[in-house]
C-alpha positions as CSV (number, residue, x, y, z in Angstrom):
1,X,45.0,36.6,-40.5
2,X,43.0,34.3,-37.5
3,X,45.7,31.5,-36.6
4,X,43.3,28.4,-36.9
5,X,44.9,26.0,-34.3
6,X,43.5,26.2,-31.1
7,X,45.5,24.3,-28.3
8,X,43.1,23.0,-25.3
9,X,44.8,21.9,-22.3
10,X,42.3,19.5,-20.3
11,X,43.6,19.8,-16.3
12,X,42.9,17.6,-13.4
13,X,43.3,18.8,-9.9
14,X,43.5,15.3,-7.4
15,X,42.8,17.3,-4.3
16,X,41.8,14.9,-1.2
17,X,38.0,15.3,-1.0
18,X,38.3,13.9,2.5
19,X,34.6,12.6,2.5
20,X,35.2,10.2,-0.7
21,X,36.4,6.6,0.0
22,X,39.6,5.4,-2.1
23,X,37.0,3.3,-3.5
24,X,35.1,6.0,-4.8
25,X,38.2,7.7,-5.7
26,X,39.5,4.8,-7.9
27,X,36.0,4.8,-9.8
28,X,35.6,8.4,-10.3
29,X,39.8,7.9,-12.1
30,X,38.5,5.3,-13.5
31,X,35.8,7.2,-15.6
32,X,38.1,10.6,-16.3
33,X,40.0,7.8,-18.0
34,X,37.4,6.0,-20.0
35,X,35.6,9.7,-21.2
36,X,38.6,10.8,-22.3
37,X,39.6,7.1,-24.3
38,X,36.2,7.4,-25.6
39,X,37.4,11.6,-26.8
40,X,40.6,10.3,-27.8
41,X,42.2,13.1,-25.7
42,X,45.0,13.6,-23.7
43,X,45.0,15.4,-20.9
44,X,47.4,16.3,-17.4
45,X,46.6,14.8,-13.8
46,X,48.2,16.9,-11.5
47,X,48.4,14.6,-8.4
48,X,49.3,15.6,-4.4
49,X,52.1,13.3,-3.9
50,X,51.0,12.2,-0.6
51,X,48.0,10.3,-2.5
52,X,50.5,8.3,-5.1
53,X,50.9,5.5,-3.8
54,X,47.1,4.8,-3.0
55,X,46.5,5.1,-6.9
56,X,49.8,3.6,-8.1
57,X,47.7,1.8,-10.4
58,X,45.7,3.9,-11.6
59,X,48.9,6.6,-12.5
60,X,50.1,3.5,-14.4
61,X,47.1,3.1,-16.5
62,X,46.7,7.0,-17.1
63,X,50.8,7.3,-17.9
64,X,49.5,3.9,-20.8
65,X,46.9,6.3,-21.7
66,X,49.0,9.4,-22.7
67,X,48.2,11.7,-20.3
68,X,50.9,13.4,-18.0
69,X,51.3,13.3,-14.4
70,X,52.1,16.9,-12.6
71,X,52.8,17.9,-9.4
72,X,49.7,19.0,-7.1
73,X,52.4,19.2,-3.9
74,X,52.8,16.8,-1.3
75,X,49.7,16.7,1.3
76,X,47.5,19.5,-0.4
77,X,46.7,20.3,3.7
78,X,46.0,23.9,5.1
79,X,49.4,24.3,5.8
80,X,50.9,23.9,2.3
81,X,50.0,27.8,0.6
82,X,52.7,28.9,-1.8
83,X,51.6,32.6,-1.5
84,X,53.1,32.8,2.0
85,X,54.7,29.6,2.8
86,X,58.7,30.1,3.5
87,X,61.2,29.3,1.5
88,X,62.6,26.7,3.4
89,X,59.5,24.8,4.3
90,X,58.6,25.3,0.1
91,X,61.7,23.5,-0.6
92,X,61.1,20.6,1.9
93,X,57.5,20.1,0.5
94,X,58.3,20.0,-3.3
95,X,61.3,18.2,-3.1
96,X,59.6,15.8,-1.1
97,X,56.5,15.7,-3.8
98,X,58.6,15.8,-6.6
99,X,60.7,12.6,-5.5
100,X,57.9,10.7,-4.6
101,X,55.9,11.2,-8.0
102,X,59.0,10.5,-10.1
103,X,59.7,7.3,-7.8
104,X,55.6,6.5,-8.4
105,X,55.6,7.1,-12.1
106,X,59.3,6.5,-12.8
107,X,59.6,9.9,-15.1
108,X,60.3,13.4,-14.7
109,X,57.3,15.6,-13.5
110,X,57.6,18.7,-15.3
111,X,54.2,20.7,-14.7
112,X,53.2,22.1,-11.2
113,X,49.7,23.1,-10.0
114,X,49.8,24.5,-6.4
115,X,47.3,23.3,-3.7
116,X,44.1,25.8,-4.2
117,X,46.3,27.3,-7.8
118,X,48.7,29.6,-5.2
119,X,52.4,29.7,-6.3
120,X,55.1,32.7,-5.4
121,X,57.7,33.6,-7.3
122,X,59.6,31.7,-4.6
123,X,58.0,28.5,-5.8
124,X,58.8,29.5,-9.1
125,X,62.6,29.6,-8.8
126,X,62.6,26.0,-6.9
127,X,60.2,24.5,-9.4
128,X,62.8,26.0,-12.0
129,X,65.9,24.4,-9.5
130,X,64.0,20.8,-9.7
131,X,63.8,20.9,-13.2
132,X,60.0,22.1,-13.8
133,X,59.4,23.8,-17.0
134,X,55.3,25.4,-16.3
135,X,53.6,26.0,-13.7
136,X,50.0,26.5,-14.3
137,X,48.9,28.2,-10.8
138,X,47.5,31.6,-12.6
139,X,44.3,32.4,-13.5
140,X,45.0,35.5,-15.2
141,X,41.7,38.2,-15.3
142,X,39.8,36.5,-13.0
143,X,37.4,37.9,-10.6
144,X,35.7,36.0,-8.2
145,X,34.8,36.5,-4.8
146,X,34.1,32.7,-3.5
147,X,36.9,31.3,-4.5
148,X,39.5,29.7,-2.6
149,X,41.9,32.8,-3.4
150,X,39.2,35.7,-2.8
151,X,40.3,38.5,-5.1
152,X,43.7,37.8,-6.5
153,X,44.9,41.1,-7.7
154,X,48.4,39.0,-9.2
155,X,45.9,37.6,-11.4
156,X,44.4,40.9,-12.3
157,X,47.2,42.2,-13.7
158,X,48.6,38.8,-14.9
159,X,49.3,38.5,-18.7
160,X,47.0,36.9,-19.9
161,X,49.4,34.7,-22.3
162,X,51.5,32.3,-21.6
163,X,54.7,34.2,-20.1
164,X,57.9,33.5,-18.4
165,X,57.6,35.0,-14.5
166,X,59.5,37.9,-12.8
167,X,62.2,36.3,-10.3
168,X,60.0,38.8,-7.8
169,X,57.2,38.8,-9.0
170,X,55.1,35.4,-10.1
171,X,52.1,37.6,-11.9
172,X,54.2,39.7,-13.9
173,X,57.1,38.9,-16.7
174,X,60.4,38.4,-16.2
175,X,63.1,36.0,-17.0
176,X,62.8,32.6,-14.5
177,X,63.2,29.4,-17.1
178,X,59.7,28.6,-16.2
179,X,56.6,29.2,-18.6
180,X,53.5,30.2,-16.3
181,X,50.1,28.9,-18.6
182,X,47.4,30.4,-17.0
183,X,44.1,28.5,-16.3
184,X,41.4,30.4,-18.6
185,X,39.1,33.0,-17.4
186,X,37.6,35.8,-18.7
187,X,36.3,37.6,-15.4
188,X,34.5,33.9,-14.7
189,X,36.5,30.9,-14.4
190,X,37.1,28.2,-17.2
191,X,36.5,25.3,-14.4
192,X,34.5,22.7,-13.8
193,X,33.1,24.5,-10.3
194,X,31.9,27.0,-12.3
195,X,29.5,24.4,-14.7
196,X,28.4,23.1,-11.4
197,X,27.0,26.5,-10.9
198,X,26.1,28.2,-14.0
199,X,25.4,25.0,-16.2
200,X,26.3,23.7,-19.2
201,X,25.2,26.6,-21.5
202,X,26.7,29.4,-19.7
203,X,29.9,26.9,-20.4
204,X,29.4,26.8,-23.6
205,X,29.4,30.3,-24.4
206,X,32.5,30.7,-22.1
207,X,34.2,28.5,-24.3
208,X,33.0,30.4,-27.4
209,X,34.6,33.8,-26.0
210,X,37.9,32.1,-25.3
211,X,38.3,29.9,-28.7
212,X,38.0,33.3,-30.5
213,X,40.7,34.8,-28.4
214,X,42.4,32.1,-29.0
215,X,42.3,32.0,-33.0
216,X,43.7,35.3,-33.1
217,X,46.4,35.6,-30.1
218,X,46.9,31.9,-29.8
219,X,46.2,31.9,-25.7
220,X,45.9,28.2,-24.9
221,X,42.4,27.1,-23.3
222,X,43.3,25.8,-19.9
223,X,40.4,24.0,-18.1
224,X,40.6,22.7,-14.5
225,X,38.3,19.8,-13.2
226,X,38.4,17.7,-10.2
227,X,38.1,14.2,-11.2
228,X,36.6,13.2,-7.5
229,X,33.5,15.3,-8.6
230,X,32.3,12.0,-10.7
231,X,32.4,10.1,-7.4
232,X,29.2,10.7,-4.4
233,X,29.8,13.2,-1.6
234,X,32.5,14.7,-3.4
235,X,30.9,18.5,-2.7
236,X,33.2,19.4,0.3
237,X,37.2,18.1,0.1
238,X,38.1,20.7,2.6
239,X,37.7,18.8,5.6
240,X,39.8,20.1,8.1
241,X,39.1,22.4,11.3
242,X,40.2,25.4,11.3
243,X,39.4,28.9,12.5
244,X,36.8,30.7,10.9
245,X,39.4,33.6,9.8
246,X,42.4,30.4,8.6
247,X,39.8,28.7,7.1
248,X,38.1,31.6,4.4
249,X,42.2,32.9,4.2
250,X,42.9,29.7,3.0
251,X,39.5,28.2,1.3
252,X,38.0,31.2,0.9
253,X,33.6,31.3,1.4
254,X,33.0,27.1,1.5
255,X,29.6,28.4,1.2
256,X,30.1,27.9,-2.5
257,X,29.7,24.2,-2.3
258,X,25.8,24.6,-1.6
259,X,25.4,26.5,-4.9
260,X,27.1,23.1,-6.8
261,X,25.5,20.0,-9.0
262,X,24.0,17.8,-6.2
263,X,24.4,14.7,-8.5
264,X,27.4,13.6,-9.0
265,X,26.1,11.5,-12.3
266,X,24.9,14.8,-13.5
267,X,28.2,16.2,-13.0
268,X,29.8,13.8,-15.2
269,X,27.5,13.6,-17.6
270,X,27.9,18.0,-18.2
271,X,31.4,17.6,-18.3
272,X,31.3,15.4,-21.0
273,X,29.0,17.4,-23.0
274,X,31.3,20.0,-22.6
275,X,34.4,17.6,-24.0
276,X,32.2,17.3,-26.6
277,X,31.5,20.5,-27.2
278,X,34.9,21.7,-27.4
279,X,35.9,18.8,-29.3
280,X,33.4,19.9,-32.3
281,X,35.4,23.3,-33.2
282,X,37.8,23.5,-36.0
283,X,41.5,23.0,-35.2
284,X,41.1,22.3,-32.2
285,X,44.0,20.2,-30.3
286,X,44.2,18.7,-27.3
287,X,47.2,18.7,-25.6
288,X,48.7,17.9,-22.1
289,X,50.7,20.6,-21.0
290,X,54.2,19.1,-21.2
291,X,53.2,18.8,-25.0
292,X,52.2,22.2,-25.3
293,X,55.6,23.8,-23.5
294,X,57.5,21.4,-25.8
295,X,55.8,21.3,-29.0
296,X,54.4,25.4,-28.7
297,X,56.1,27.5,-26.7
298,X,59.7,26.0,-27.4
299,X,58.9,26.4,-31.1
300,X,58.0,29.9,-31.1
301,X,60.8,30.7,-28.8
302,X,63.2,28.6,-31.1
303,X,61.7,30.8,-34.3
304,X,61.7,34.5,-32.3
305,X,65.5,33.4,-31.8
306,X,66.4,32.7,-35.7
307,X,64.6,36.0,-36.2
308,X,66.8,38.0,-34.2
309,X,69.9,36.5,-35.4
310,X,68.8,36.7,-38.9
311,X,71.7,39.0,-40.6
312,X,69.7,42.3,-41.8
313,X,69.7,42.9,-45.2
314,X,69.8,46.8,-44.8
């Protein structure tokens, strides 16, 4: 029998979109904010901690809102790549983000999202020494070749359910105390770079695929969005000089950016048809990802643990 809930997890990425003023950036908040009052959803804002206290007011309002603030590390700069970053310099950078976010919000932050989605499983086990209980740097099953990650094969081969991660491996299973939730794909990405280049129907039909899958296998529907987009300019955030070779290891093809939305009211305006969209299908529930780890995935671990120390009647 289909299961009939359907959990959507709305994601925000605060990247530094170096050619957007904090003006603009406090605008572009301040409508993610009023679309989803208007939706009545809930949502996570993973923030790089270095951009806090810029927005302290802002967080504020968001944390009055409902939604949850995660952990997008500490500068979101060239330098800060989980995939190959070492262990030492890892721990420095996330302690550092984690304190300053739980100073800025006053709350544990319990959901990481790497700079450019990269983790390790080395990120992994010091998320799970600081007290983090997801982090949602996967995209498992997707393919794409302009991406900031290139061809992931860890994501490949990822599960494509919400799974806790190998201690040496972050793409397969295992046994850390962390839940990876994987951003949704299904060979295309479930974000919003991808309506800036396909459109809003091609969305749409995504969406379709992946609520299906979801009815019967209960995957969560992870989307990731930039809020920044809804401000003007916000087209290239990678504004840094690097080498031609640094710069596509670590961005990938910035190429990409010409193929986006030009209009950043246009932008907007899809993503909230989208919202809309998604918010029209039965059972659907929006959740932030804290709320889904706690209210989901605990309860199905809590009932696959009475199950297996149910006494047999045999």
């Amino acid at each position: 029998m289909a299961k009939k809930s359907v959990s959507v997890l709305l994601t925000w990425d605060i990247d530094p979109f170096r050619d957007v003023s904090i003006e603009d950036k406090r605008e572009a908040l301040q409508q993610a904010r009023g679309l989803l009052s208007d939706l009545q959803i809930r949502s996570t804002m993973f923030f790089h901690a270095r951009i806090a206290g810029q927005l302290n007011d802002e967080i504020h309002q968001l944390l009055q809102d409902g939604h949850e603030i995660g952990c997008h590390g500490l500068t979101h700069g060239s330098e800060e790549a989980y995939n190959r970053m070492p262990e030492s310099m890892q721990r420095k950078y996330l302690g550092e983000a984690t304190e300053i976010l739980e100073k800025t919000t006053g709350r544990a932050i319990s959901s990481f999202r790497g700079p450019r989605a990269k983790t390790s499983h080395t990120t992994q086990k010091i998320l799970v020494e600081l007290g983090y209980s997801a982090d949602c740097s996967v995209a498992s099953q997707r393919i794409d070749f302009v991406s900031s990650n290139l061809i992931n094969v860890g994501w490949i081969v990822a599960p494509r359910l919400p799974y806790r991660p190998s201690h040496r491996n972050a793409f397969l299973r295992g046994d850390q105390d962390i839940w990876v939730v994987p951003i949704s794909a299904a060979i295309v990405p479930f974000i919003s770079s991808a309506l800036n280049i396909l459109g809003i129907r091609a969305m749409k039909i995504l969406f379709s695929l992946l609520y299906r899958e979801s009815q019967y296998t209960g995957k969560p529907i992870v989307y990731l969005i930039h809020p920044f987009e809804f401000a003007p300019s916000a087209l290239n955030h990678e504004g840094e000089h690097l080498s031609f070779v640094r710069r596509v290891r670590t961005h990938g093809f910035l190429i990409r950016t010409k193929l986006y939305e030009k209009d950043y009211r246009e932008r907007f305006r899809m993503n909230q048809e989208l919202f809309t969209y998604m918010k029209s299908f039965p059972g659907v529930q929006f959740r932030t990802v804290r709320q889904y780890v706690s209210d989901v995935l605990s309860s199905r671990v809590d009932a696959h643990s009475s199950d297996r120390n149910r006494p047999s009647n045999r």
